[in-house]
C-alpha positions in Angstrom: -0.2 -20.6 -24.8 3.2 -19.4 -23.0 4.5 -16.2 -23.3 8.4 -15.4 -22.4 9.1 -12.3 -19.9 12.5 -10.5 -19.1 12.8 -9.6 -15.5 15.1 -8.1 -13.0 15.1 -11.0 -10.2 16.5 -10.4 -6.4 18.6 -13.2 -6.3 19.9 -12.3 -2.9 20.0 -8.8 -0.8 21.3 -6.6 -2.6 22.0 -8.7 -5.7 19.7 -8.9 -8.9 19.3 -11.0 -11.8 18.5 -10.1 -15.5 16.7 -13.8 -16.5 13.8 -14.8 -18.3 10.4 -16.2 -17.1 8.0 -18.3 -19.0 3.9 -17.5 -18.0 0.9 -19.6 -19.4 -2.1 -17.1 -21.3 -5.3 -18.7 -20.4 -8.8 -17.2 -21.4 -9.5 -14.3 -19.2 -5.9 -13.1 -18.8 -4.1 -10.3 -20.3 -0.5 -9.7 -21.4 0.5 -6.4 -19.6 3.5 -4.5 -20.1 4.7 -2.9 -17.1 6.0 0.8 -17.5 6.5 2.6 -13.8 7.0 1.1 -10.9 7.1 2.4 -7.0 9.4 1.1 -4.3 7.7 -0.2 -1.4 9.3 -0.7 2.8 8.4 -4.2 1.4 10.9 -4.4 -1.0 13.3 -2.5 0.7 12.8 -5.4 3.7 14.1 -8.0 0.7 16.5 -5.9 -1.1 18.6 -4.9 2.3 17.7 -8.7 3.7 16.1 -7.3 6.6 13.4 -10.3 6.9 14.1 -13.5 8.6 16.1 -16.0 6.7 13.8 -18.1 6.9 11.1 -15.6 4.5 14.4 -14.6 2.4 14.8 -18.4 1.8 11.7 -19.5 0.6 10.5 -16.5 -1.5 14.1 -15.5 -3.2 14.4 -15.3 -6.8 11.5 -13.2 -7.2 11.1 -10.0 -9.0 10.4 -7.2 -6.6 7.5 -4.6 -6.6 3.7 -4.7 -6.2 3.1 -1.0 -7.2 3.0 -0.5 -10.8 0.9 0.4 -13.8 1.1 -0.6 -17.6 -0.5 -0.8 -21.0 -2.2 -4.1 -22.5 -0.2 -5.8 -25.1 -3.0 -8.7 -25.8 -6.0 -9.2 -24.0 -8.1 -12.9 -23.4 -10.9 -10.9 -21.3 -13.8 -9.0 -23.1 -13.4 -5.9 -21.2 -10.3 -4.9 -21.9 -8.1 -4.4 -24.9 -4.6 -3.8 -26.9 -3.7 -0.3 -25.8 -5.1 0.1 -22.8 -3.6 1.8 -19.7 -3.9 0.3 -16.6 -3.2 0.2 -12.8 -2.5 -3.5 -11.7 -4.0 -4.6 -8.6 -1.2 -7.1 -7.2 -3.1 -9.8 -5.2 -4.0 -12.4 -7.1 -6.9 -14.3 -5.2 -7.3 -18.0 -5.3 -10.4 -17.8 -7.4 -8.7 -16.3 -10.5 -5.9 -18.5 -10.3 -5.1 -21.6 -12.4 -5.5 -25.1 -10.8 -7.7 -26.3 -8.4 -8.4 -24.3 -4.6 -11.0 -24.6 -2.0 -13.6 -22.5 -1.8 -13.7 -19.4 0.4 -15.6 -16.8 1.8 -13.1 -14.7 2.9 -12.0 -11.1 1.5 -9.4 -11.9 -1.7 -6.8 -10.3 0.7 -7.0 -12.8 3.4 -7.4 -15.6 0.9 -4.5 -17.9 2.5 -4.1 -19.6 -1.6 -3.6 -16.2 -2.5 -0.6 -14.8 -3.9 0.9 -11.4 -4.1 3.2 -9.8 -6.4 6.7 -8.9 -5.0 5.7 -11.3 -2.4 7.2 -15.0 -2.5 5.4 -14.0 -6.6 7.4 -12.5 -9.4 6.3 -8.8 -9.2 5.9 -5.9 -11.2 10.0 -6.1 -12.3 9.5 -8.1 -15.8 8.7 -6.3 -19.3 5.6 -8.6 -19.9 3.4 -10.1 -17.4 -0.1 -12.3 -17.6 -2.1 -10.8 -15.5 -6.0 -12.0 -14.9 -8.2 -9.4 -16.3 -9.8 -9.0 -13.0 -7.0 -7.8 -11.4 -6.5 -4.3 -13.4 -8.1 -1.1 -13.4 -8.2 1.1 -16.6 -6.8 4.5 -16.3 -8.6 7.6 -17.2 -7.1 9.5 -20.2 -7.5 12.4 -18.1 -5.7 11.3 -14.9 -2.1 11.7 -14.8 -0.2 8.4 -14.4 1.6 9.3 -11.4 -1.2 9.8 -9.5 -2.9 6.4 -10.5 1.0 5.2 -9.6 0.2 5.5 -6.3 -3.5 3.7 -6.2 -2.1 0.6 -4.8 -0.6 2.1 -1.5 -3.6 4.1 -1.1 -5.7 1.4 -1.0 -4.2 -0.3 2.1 -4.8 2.9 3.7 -8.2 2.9 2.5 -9.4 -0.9 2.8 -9.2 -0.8 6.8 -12.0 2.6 6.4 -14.4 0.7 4.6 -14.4 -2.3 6.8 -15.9 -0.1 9.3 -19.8 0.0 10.4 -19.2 3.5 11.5 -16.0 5.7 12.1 -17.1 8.5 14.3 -20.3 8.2 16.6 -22.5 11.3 17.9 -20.7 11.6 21.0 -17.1 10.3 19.3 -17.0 12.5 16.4 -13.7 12.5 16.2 -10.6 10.5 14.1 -7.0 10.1 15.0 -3.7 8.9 12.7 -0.8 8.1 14.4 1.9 8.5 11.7 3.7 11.2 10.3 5.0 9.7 7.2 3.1 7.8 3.2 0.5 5.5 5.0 -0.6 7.9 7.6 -0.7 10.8 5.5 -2.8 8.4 2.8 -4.9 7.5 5.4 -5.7 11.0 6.5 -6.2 11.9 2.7 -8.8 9.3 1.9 -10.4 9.6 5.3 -11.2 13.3 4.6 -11.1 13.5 1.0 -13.5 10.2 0.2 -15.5 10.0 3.6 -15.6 13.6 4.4 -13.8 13.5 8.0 -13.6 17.7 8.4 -10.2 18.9 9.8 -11.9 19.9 12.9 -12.2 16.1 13.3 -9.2 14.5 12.0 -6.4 14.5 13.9 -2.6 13.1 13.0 0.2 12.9 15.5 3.5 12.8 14.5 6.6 12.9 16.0 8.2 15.3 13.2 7.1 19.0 13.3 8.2 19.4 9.1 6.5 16.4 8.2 3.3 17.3 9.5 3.2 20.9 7.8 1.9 18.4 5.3 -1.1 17.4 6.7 -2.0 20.8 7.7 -4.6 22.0 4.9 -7.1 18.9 5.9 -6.2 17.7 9.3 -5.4 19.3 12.8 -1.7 17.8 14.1 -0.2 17.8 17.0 3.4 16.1 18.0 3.2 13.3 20.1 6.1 13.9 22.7 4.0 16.7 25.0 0.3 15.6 24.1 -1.7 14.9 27.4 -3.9 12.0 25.5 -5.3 10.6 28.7 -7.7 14.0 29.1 -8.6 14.1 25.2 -12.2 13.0 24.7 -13.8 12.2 22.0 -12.2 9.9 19.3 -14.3 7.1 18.3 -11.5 5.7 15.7 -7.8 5.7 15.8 -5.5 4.3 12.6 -2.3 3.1 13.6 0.0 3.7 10.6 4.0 4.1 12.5 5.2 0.5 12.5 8.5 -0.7 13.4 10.3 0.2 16.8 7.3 3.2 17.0 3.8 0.4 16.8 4.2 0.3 20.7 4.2 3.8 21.6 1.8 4.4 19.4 -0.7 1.8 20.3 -0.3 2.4 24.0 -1.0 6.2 23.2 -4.1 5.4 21.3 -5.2 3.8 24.0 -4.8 6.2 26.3 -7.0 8.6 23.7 -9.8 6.8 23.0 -13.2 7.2 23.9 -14.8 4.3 25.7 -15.7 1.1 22.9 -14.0 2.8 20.5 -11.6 1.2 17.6 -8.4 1.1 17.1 -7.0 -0.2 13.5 -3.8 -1.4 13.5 -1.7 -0.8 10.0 2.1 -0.2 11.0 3.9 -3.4 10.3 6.6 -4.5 12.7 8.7 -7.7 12.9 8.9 -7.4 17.2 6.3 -8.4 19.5 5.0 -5.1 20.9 3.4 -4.7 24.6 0.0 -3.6 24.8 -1.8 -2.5 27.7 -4.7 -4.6 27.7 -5.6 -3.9 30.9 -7.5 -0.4 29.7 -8.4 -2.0 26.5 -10.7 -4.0 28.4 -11.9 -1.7 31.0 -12.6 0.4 27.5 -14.3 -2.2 25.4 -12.3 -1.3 22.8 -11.9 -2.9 19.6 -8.3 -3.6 17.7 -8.4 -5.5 14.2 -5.9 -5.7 12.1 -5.6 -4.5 8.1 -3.3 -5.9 5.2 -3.4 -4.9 1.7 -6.6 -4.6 -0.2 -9.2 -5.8 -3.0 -10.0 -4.5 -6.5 -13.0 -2.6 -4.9 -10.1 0.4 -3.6 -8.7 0.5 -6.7 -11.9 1.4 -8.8 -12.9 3.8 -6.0 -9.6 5.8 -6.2 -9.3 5.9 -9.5 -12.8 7.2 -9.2 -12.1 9.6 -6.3 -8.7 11.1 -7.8 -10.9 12.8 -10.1 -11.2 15.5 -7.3 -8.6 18.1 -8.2 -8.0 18.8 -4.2 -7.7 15.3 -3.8 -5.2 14.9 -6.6 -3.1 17.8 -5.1 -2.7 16.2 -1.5 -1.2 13.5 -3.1 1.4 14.7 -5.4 3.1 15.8 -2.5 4.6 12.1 -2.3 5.6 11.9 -6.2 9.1 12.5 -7.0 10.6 15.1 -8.9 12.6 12.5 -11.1 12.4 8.9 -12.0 15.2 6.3 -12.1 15.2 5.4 -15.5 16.2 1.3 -15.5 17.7 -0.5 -18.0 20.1 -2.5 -16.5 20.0 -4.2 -13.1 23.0 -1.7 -12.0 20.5 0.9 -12.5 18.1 -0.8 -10.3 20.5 -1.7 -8.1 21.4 2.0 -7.9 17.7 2.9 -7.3 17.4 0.5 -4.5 20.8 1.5 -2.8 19.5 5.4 -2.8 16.1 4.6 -1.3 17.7 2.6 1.4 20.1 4.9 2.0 17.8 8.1 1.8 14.0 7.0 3.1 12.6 10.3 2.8 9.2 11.2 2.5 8.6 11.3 -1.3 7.8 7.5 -3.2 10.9 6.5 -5.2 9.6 5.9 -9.0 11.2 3.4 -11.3 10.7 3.9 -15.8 10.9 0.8 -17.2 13.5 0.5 -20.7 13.6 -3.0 -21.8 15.8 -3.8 -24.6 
């Protein structure tokens, strides 16, 4: 059965395209119809064509976003039904996915015959998409929607903490975040709220004194520019979340922290090579791996966790105090053109109003 979808499609930067999109709804799916969305760097990197040409070739027209949530308009899975409110979970892993794949024992976020929504994959932009049922979580009646709006950037943060045997050691017991803005301040969250890190033991580092007022009711911050890290002892686990031109300061400072065969986990993306100083990485036998996106598993825990009213509170300090209503693609366009213009510390919502 094919169903027929409106979307808003990037065409080019800064350009997008109200067209249609036909899907196929196969046994197990569900029709979902998208109502908020949340801008992501990611789709600011497409929308202001700050990715290579080549990437901007090969994955444009696509609809943007990978952060949204939605109510069921039909559902072909037995758990689920008409009505339901839901968080979509964007990565789409070969295994739920029509046609034919070799098998694989990877994580469904390193699947290479995955796809990802707002990624080289029509995204979260269209007024009906057919979704595979295993790729949404419900939403509580009792959780407010703009918290669950932010499960899927939470989850990045918190896919990288559960990959890990153990984050703090006897003689380590401490955890650092480098990153003062939405992934480091996610990752502090979870990392005290769902595993318990006291603010004794957490540690963020920032290089803005306002934004990391923020962190101050669960971590212990410091500013980067006049921190001795070199005499600091014991931090077992560092999270990397700056990115961009700050991933090689920030790396290089982490290792400089560390405690001997500790880990660092690196989360900030860049699109430059960064210089590492491996030579104290190996006199350290430390550990660096590298985290991407996420499974379903960090959506149900968060929607879980975010029952903790503390928890819940941390967060709201990244929802805005207004959406941008769209319905038109100058409206989105408008959205877009803000964000870029503006990248503050709260998430930029979009309302969906398809005619």
């Amino acid at each position: 059965m094919s169903i027929e979808s409106k979307a808003y499609r990037l065409i080019q930067p800064g350009e997008f395209e109200y067209t249609t999109i036909n899907h196929e709804f196969r046994d197990g799916d569900v029709i979902v119809n998208p109502s908020k969305a949340s801008v992501c760097h990611a789709d600011l990197r497409y929308y202001t064509g700050n990715r290579r040409k080549e990437a901007l070739d090969k994955k444009l027209p696509m609809a943007l976003f990978h952060e949204g949530i939605g109510t069921i308009e039909d559902s072909k899975h037995p758990d689920y039904q008409k009505g339901d409110k839901l968080v979509i979970v964007p990565n789409i892993p070969s295994r739920l996915r029509a046609g034919e794949f070799e098998e694989t024992d990877l994580l469904d976020n390193y699947d290479e015959n995955a796809v990802f929504m707002g990624s080289g994959y029509d995204g979260i932009c269209q007024d009906r998409m057919v979704v595979p049922g295993d790729n949404i979580v419900k939403i509580p009646d009792t959780l407010d929607e703009d918290v669950a709006l932010l499960a899927e950037l939470c989850s990045v943060s918190l896919f990288p903490i559960n990959q890990l045997k153990e984050i703090t050691t006897k003689s380590s017991p401490q955890v650092a975040v480098f990153g003062d803005g939405p992934v480091g301040y996610l990752a502090a969250t979870a990392l005290h709220y769902i595993y318990g890190i006291e603010k004794e033991n957490l540690i963020v580092f920032g290089a803005i004194e306002e934004k990391l007022q923020s962190f101050e009711n669960f971590a212990t911050t410091h500013l980067v520019f006049d921190y001795d890290f070199n005499s600091h002892k014991g931090v077992h686990t560092v999270f990397e979340c700056c990115g961009g031109k700050f991933s090689e300061s920030a790396i290089n400072q982490a290792i400089d922290l560390i405690d001997r065969q500790g880990q660092i986990v690196l989360m900030g993306v860049t699109e430059d090579l960064v210089g590492i100083n491996t030579r104290d990485v190996l006199e350290k036998g430390l550990t660096l791996s590298g985290s991407s996106r996420s499974t379903k598993h960090e959506f149900e825990q968060l929607i879980a966790s975010f029952e903790n009213e503390d928890y819940q509170q941390a967060l709201k300090k990244l929802i805005p105090d207004d959406y941008y209503d769209i319905y038109s693609t100058e409206d989105l366009k408008k959205a877009m053109d803000d964000t870029a213009a503006h990248k503050g510390w709260k998430k930029t919502y979009l309302r969906y109003h398809w005619s």
